[in-house]
C-alpha positions as a Markdown table, in Angstrom:
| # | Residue | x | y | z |
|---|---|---|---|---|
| 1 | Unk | -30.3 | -67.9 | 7.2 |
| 2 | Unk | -26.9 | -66.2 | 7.3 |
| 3 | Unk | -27.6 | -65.6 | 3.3 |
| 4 | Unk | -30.8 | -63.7 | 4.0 |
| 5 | Unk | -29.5 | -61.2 | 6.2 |
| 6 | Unk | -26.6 | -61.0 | 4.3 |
| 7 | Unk | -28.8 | -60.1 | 1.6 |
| 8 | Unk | -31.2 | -57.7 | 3.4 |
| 9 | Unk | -28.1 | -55.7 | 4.4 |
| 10 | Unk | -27.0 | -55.3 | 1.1 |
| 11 | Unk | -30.9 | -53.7 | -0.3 |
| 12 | Unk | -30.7 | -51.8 | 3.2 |
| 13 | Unk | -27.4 | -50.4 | 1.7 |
| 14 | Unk | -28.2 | -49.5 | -1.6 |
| 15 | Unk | -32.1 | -48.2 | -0.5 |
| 16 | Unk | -30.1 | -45.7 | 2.2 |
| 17 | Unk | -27.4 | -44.4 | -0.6 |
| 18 | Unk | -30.0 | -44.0 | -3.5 |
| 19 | Unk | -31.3 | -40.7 | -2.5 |
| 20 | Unk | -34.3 | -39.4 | -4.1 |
| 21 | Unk | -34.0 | -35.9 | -5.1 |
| 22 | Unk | -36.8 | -33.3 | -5.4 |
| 23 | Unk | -37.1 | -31.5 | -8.2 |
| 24 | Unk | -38.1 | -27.7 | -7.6 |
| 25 | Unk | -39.2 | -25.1 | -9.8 |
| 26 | Unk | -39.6 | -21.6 | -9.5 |
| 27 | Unk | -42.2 | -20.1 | -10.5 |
| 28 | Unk | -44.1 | -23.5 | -9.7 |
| 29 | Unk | -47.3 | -22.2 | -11.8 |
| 30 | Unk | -45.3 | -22.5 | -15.1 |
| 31 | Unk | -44.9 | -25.6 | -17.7 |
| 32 | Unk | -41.9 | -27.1 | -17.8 |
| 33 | Unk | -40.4 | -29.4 | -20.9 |
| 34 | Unk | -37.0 | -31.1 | -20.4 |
| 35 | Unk | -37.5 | -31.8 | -24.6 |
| 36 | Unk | -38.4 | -28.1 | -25.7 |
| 37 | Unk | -36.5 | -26.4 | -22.8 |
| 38 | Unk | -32.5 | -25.4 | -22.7 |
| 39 | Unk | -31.2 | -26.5 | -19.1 |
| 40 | Unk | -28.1 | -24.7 | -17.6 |
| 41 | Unk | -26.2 | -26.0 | -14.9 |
| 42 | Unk | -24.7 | -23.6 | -12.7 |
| 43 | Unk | -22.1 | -25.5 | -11.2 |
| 44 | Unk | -21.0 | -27.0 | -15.1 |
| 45 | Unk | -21.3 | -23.6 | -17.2 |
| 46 | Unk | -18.3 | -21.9 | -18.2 |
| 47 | Unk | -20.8 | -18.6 | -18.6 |
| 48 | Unk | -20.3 | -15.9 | -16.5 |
| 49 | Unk | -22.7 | -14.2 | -15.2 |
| 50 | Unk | -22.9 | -11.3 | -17.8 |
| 51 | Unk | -22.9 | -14.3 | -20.4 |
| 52 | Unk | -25.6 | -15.5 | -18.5 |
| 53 | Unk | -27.8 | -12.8 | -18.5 |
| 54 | Unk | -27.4 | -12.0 | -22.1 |
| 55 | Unk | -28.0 | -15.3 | -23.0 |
| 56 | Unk | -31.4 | -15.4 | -21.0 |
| 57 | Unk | -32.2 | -12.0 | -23.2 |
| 58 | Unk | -32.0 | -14.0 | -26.2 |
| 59 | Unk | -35.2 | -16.0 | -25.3 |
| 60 | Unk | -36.7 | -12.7 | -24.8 |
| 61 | Unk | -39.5 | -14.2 | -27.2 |
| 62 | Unk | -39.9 | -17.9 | -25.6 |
| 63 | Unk | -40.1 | -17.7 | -22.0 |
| 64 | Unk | -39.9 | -21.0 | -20.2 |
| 65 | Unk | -37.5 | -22.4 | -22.6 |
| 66 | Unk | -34.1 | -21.4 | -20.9 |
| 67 | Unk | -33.8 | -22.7 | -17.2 |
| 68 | Unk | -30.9 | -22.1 | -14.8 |
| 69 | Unk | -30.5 | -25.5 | -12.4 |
| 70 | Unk | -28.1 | -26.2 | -9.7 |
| 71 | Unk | -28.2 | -28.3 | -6.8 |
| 72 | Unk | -29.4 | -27.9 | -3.0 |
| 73 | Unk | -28.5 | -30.9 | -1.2 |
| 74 | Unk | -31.2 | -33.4 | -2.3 |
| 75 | Unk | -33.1 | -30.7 | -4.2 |
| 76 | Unk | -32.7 | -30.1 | -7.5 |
| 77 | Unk | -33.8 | -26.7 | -8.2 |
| 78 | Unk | -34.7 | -25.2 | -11.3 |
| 79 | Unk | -35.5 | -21.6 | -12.1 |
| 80 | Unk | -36.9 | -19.9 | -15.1 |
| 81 | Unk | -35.7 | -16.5 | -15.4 |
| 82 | Unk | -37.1 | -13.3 | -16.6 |
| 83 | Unk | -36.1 | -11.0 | -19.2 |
| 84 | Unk | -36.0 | -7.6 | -17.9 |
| 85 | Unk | -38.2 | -5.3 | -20.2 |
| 86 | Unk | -37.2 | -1.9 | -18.8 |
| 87 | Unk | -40.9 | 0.5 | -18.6 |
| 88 | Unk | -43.2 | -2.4 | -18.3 |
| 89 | Unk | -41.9 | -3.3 | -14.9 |
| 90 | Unk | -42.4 | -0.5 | -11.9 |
| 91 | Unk | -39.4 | -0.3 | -9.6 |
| 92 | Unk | -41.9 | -0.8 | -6.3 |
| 93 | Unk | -42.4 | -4.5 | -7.7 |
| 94 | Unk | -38.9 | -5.1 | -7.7 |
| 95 | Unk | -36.5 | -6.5 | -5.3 |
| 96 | Unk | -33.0 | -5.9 | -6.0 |
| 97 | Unk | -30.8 | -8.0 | -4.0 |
| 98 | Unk | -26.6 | -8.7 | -5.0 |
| 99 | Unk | -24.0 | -11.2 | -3.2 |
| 100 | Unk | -24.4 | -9.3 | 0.3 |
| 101 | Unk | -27.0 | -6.3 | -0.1 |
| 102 | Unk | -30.3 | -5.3 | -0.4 |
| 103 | Unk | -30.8 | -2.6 | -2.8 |
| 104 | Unk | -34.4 | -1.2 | -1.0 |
| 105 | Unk | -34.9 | 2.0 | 0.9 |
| 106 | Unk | -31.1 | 2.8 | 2.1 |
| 107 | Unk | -30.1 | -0.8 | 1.8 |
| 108 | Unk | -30.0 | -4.0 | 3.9 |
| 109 | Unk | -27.6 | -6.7 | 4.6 |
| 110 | Unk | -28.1 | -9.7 | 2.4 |
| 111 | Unk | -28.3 | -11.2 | 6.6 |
| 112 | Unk | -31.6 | -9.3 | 6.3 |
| 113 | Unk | -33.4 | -10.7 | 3.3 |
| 114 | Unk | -36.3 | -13.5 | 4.5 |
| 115 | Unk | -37.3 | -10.2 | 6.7 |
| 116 | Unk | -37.3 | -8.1 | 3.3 |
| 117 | Unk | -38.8 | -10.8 | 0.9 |
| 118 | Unk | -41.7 | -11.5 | 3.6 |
| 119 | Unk | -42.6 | -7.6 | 3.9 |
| 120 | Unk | -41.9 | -7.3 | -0.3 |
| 121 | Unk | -44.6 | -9.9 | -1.1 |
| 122 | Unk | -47.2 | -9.9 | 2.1 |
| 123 | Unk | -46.8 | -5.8 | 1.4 |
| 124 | Unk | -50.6 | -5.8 | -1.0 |
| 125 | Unk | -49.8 | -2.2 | -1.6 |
| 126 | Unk | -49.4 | -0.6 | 1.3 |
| 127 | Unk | -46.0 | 0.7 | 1.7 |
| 128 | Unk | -45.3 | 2.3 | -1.9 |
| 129 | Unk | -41.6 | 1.0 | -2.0 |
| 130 | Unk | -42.8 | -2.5 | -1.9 |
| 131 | Unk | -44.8 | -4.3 | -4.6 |
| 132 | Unk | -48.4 | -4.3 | -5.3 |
| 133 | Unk | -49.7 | -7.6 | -4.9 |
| 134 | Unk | -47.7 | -11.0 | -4.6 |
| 135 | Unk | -48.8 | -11.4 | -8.0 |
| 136 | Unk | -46.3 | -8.9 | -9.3 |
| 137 | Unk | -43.3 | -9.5 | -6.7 |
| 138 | Unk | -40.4 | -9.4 | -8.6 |
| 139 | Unk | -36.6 | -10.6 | -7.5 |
| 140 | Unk | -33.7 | -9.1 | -9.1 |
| 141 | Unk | -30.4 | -10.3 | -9.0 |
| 142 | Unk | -27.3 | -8.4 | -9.8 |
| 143 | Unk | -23.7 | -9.4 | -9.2 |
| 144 | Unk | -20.9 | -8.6 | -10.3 |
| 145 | Unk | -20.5 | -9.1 | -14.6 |
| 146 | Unk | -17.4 | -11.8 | -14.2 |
| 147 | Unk | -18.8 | -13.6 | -11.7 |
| 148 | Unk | -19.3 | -17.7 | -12.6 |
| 149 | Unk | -22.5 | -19.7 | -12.0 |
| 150 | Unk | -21.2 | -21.3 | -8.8 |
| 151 | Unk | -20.6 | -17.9 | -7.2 |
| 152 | Unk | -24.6 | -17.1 | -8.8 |
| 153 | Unk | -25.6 | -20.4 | -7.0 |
| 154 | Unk | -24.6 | -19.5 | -3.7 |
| 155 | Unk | -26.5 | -16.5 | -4.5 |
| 156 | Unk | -29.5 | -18.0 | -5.4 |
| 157 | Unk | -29.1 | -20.8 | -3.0 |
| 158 | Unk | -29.8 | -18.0 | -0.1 |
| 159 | Unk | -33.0 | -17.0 | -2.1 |
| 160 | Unk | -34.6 | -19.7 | -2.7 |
| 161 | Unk | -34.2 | -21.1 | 0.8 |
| 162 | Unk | -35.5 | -18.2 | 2.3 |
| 163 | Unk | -38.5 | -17.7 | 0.2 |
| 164 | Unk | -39.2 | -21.2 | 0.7 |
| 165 | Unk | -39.2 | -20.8 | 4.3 |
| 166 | Unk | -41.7 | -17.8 | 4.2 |
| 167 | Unk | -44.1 | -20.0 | 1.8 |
| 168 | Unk | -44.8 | -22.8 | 4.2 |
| 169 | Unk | -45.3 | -20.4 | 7.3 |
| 170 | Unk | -47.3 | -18.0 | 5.0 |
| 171 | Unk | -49.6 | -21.4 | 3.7 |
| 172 | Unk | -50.0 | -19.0 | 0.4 |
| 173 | Unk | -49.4 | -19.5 | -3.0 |
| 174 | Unk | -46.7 | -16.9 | -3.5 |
| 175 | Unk | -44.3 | -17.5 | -6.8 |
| 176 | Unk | -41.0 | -16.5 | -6.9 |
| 177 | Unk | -40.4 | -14.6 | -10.0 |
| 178 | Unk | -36.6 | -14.2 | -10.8 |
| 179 | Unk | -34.6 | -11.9 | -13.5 |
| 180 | Unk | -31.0 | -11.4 | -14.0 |
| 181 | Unk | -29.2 | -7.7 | -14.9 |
| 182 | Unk | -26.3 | -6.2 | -14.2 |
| 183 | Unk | -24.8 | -2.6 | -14.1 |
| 184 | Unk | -24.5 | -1.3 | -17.7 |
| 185 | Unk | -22.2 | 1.9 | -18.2 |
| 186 | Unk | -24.6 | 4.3 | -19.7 |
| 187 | Unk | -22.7 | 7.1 | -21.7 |
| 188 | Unk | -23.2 | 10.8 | -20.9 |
| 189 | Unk | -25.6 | 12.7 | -23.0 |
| 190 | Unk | -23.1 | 15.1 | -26.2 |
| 191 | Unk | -22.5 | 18.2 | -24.5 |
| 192 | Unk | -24.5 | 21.3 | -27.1 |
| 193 | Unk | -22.3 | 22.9 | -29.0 |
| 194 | Unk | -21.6 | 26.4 | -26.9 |
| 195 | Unk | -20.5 | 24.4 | -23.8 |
| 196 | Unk | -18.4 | 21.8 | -25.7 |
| 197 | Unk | -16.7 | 24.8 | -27.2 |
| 198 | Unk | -16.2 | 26.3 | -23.4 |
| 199 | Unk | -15.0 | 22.8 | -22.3 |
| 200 | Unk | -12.4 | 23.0 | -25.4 |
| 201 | Unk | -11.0 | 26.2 | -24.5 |
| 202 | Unk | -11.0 | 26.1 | -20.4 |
């Protein structure tokens, strides 16, 4: 007797500390590979988070084959970034959020963003600084170019647990579409010729 609950104690021990953990994707509506598919791991990476992004650029051509993972207590979560393309994306579909603001109308507090991400993607066109349809909801995320994964995780961690949140009270099948940028330095225009020759002598 003493043997059999010595040795239902032990299975109750190892059923509680073997954890099953969800794996989450987002976009959900996309195929996944773990063969054809490159996974980083944000809290592993020695990328930062300009290394990142350029790195996502290089699958510009083979979406769905690069995917940024980290950890959310017992969800794994996986996301599949997009490749900014510049013209092809209208600024009203886009959400641009960094480590602690909201880069919409005169800004938000990152405190602020389930609010922002609910009226971004339940908008259906009718405010004209918020996207179109859910369809074409966009997220993007910019932080500062040395920043490492872990400090893109927490980041990300925020996002995906608020969308999450408005998904189940929303019952809809709203996708959260994610792509990386950062600030690039755009030089100045050449000044013509006359003013450059002002500028010389002044």
């Amino acid at each position: 007797m003493k043997n059999i609950i010595y040795i239902s104690t032990l299975l109750l021990i190892f059923s509680c500390g073997k954890q099953t953990t969800e794996i989450r994707y987002y976009p959900t509506d996309r195929e996944f590979s773990n063969e054809k598919s490159e996974l980083i791991g944000l809290d592993t990476t020695k990328l930062n988070f300009i290394g990142l992004t350029n790195k996502v650029g290089t699958f510009y051509k083979d979406y769905g084959k690069l995917v940024v993972e980290f950890d959310d207590g017992n969800i794994k979560k996986r996301i599949i970034p997009y490749v900014y393309d510049g013209g092809l994306i209208k600024s009203r579909n886009v959400l641009p959020i960094t480590s602690d603001s909201i880069l919409k109308d005169y800004g938000y507090p990152i405190t602020e963003l389930k609010k922002l991400l609910k009226r971004h993607y339940l908008n259906d066109g009718k405010n004209l600084s918020y996207s179109v349809s859910t369809r074409r909801a966009l997220i993007e995320v910019t932080i500062d170019t040395s920043k490492s994964g872990k400090e893109l995780k927490e980041v990300l961690t925020k996002l995906t647990r608020s969308f999450d949140e408005i998904k189940e009270e929303v019952n809809d099948s709203i996708e959260l579409r994610i792509f990386f940028d950062y600030f690039r330095q755009i030089p100045p225009p050449p000044l013509p010729p006359k003013m450059k020759d002002e500028y010389k002598g002044g």
